[in-house]
C-alpha positions, 0 to 999 in steps of 0.5 A: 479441510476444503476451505472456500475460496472467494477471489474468483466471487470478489473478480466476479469472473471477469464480470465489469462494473458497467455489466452489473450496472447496466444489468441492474438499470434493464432489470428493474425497468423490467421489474416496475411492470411485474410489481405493477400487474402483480399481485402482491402490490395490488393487495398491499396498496389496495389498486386496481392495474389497468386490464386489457387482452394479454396482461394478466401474462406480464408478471410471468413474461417480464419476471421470465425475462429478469430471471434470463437476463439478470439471473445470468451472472448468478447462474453462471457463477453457482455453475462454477462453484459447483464445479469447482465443489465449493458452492458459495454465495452464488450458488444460494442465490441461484438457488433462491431465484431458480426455485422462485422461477420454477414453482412461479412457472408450474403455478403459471401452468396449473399447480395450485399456489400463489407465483412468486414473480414479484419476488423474483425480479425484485430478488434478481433486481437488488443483487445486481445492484448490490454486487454493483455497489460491490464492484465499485467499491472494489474497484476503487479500492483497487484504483492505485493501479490505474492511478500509477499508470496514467502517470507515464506519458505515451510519447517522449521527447528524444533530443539527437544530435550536440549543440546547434544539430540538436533536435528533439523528436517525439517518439512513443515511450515504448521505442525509449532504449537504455542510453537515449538521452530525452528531454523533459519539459516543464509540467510534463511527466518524466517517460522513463527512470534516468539521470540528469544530464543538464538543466535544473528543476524541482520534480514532483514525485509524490503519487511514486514516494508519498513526499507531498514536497517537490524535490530538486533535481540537478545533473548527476540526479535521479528521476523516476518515471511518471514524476511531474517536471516543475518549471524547469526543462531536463536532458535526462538520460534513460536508465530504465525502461518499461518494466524494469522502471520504477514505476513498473516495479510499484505497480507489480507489488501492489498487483501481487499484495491485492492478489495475496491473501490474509489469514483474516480472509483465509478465517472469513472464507472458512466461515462463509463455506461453513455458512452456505452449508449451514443456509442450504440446511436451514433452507431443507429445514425450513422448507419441510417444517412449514410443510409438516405444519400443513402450510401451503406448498407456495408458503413453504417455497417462499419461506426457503426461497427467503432463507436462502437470500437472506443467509447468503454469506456476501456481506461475510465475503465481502469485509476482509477483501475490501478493506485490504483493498483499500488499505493496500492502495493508501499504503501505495499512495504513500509510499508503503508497498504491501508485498505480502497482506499477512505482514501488514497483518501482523504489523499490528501485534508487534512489539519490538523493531529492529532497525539496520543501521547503516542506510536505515537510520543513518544516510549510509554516506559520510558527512560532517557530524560535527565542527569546532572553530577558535578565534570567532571564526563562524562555522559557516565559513570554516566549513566553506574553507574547508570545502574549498580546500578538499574541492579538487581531492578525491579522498572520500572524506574530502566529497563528504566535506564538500558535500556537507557544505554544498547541502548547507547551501554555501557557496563552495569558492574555486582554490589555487595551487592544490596540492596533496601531501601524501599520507598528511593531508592537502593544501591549496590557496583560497581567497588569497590565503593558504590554508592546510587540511589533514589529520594529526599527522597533517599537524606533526608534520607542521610542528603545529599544536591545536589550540585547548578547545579543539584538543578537548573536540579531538578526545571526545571525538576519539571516544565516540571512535571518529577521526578529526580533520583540522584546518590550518592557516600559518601554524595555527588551527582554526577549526576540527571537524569530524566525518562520518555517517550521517544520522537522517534528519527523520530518525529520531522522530520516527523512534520516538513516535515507535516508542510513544506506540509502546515499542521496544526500539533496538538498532543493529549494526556491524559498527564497533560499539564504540560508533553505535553508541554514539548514534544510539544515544542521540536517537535514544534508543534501547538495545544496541547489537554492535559488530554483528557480521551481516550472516548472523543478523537473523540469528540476532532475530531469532534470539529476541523471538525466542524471548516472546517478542514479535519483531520486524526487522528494517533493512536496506534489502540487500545484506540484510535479506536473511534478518527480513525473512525471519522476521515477523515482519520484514520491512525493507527502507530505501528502496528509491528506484529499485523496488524489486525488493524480494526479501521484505513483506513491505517495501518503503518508496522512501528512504524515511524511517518515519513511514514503518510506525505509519506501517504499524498505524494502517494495520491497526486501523485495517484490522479495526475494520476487518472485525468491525465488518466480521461482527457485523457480517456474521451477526446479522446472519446469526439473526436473519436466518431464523426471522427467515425461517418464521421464527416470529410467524407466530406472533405476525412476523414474516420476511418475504423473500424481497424484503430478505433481498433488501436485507442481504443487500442492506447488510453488504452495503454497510460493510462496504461503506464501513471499509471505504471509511477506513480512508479517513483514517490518519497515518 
């Protein structure tokens, strides 16, 4: 079946916002003389135009005008439809005002019957300024790109030289190559993805992740290009030019979510197809019925021209694109990128998530989990001895230490003498004091005992199946920690908000069962597969479709890729500067598990309004085609064919607003 296809009528062609709207203000300066020495007016109001030589001429040469001059686009477009064989929307209304035009012309030139030149322009007049509405609207819709852009600076500092033959050049961004080192001053927006190499500040990157807050910046860091600088100055490093920044990657998804399509505009495009046929069969219809009713051949016309205009299926074209539209850009200003409209679409009707583990609901780097002391000593300050201790180790467990510490904002104190035991542990002097760090062989070795308390930390430390470090100063342990992966802070919330929505919560890892447990407890979640090896994440998929469940699947993007293609929806978290997640059909600017019931919320709300404007659309159709047609003439009920062009225009109006209130809706 050929299936109408509106993305061309929804670009309109190339056809810009300032073209319909300058068409629209000639065209009606050119319909306020027609209607004034028209006759329809006249009769209705009861006046008399001013006469002298030449104006009974004005309603034909100015109607003539608005038909060349604003009927163009709509010519053009029934052009195209025709050739494409698809005739739509543009086709009715080139029909509408070509046959308005061309009996209006013969009655000019002696066929007996009423012109229809008011009409005409009036006609021409209100479609240019509905598909002007229209345009804005979409275009506004669509503003996430343009908003994206503006964010990168057109020129950047590039700092050469060291210490005193340092200079800073402005140089444009486009001559930014991997390796440049820039400087970033406060209140300017970062030129380019890169690392901080000196300097310190707070960036704001909320138009790139959504994160209203802004986020610290120190060397070693990351930043994206086209985020805000705070009051501090940055040496940032280049990384990330062009298209292969952050931002670059942003914008092509939400270009290429824009441009997909639904399987609610694939059914409205149907509809609309099968109603342009339906109209140009009412038209035919109609047409020959007032006729054989021994109406008057202008009467006839009027009635077809009038079924045309009002059956046209644009409010119908126009209430799925826009609200995707929209739904697609407040999805990009808050960090959710829509790769592909059908998975929004169906993240309404799901009923379980799957979340990856590793990365997904934890940091996916290793941190203190969990600290015990003895003898009064405040954790506080044995993890900063303890963090002291490893500071010069290169053991893994030793940064995670450190990095626990300096996360808590202590201040982690410069150790003297450290020495590493090999296969035991490291010791070191701090504060004057020697401590030893290690695990149970650190203990052995030592001939030290820990005390009960830290004994009973140690066993359910084992039955959660996680190590422990202890702390020793002169044959007694003050303190036993255990390092591991590090639950995010937002996981709980956003498992708790998929369960107040009525979802199944199940976690996924190729952890033993032993270490899922422990994280799926505190998260409260319900089903656990542990030890799953990355190639049989997606049969874990299939299994728990095959018992009806709609599932999506969160993932890091990388070895979870298989699980987020067979998923229903395939939701891929982490994404950071590296956007080019193919895999998923929605990526997350942030890493916050948060934002996937916030994913689950914009469907719904999108498809509220997608039906909303479907009924509406279609309703209105349902009735106006027969009130054009004359149904009710009968008993004195008549539409014209203008005011069948305010009600077409009426109708699209109000399903264009009814989407754009879809920006009120709360994620």
């Amino acid at each position: 079946m050929v299936v109408h296809d509106h993305a061309a009528h929804d670009k309109h062609a190339g056809h810009s916002v300032a073209m319909f709207r300058d068409k629209f203000w000639l065209s009606l300066a050119l319909t306020v003389p027609t209607l004034v020495w028209g006759h329809m007016l006249q009769r209705a109001l009861g006046y008399t135009a001013p006469m002298w030589p030449g104006t009974r001429y004005i309603p034909a040469a100015f109607g003539t005008a608005v038909f060349l001059y604003g009927g163009t686009p709509f010519l053009q477009g029934a052009v195209r439809e025709i050739r494409d064989r698809l005739p739509g929307m543009m086709t009715l209304i080139a029909l509408a005002i070509s046959v308005a035009f061309v009996f209006s012309a013969a009655v000019f030139l002696g066929f007996p019957g009423m012109p229809l030149w008011e009409e005409l322009a009036t006609l021409v007049t209100i479609m240019l300024l509905g598909h002007w509405l229209e345009m804005r609207s979409i275009s506004q819709a669509q503003g996430a790109l343009g908003e994206l852009a503006k964010l990168l600076p057109s020129t950047a500092g590039r700092v050469t030289g060291v210490g005193a033959a340092e200079r800073v050049e402005e140089v444009p961004v486009t001559e930014l190559r991997n390796g440049d080192l820039v400087l970033v001053r406060p209140g300017a927006n970062v030129p380019a993805d890169g690392v901080v190499r000196a300097g310190r500040s707070a960036v704001n990157e909320a138009l790139i992740t959504g994160e209203s807050a802004p986020v610290e910046k120190q060397e070693g860091d990351t930043v994206i290009a086209g985020a805000v600088n705070g009051s501090g100055s940055l040496r940032v490093e280049v990384t990330g030019t062009g298209e292969r920044t952050a931002l670059a990657g942003i914008m092509r998804l939400v270009q290429q979510a824009q441009t997909s399509r639904s399987r609610a505009q694939a059914l409205a495009d149907r509809a609309a197809f099968w109603l342009t046929w339906v109209a140009l069969g009412a038209g035919a219809v109609t047409f020959a019925a007032w006729l054989l009713a021994g109406a008057s051949a202008a009467t006839a016309v009027e009635r077809l021209v009038t079924v045309l205009v009002i059956a046209c299926p644009h409010a119908l074209g126009l209430a799925v694109p826009l609200v995707l539209a929209i739904s697609t850009t407040l999805g990009a200003r808050g960090g959710l990128l829509v790769r592909d409209r059908r998975g929004l679409e169906e993240a309404r009707n799901l009923t379980a998530v799957v979340f990856d583990k590793t990365g997904t609901l934890t940091l996916g780097e290793h941190r203190v989990v969990a600290l015990r002391t003895t003898a009064g000593l405040a954790e506080d300050e044995a993890l900063r001895l303890a963090a002291a201790v490893e500071r010069d180790a290169e053991h893994p467990v030793a940064r995670a230490i450190v990095k626990s510490a300096e996360e808590r904002g202590l201040a982690v104190p410069a150790a003297q003498g450290f020495e590493a035991i090999p296969g035991r542990g490291v010791r070191a002097t701090v504060d004057g004091r020697q401590f030893a760090e290690g695990g149970p062989n650190l203990l052995a070795s030592l001939g030290v005992t820990p005390a009960p308390e830290l004994q009973r930390f140690a066993e359910e430390a084992a039955g959660r199946g996680q190590g422990v470090i202890y702390l020793v100063e002169g044959g007694r342990t003050l303190a036993a920690l255990t390092v591991a992966d590090a639950v995010r802070p937002e996981s709980a919330e956003a498992v708790r908000t998929l369960h107040d929505a009525g979802l199944e919560v199940v976690m996924m890892t190729g952890d033993a069962r032993a270490v899922a447990d422990v994280v799926a407890r505190d998260l409260g979640i319900d089903t656990v597969l542990a030890q799953v090896l990355p190639e049989d994440k997606a049969a874990h998929i299939e299994r728990l479709q095959r018992q009806g469940k709609r599932v999506a699947m969160v993932g890091d993007g990388v070895n979870d890729a298989p699980a987020l293609v067979t998923a229903d929806v395939g939701i891929a978290i982490g994404a950071g500067t590296d956007v080019a997640v193919e895999a998923g059909d929605v990526v997350l600017v942030r890493s916050d598990p948060r934002d996937v019931p916030r994913i689950i919320k914009l469907s719904r709300a999108s498809y509220r309004k997608m039906v909303q404007n479907l009924w509406w659309a279609a309703g209105y159709n349902i009735v106006a085609i027969p009130l054009a047609a004359g149904v009710l003439a009968p008993w004195g009920v008549v539409l014209t064919p203008a005011v069948g062009a305010v009600l077409m225009s009426l109708s699209t109006i109000i399903v264009a607003v009814n989407a754009q209130l879809l920006r009120r809706a709360d994620l």
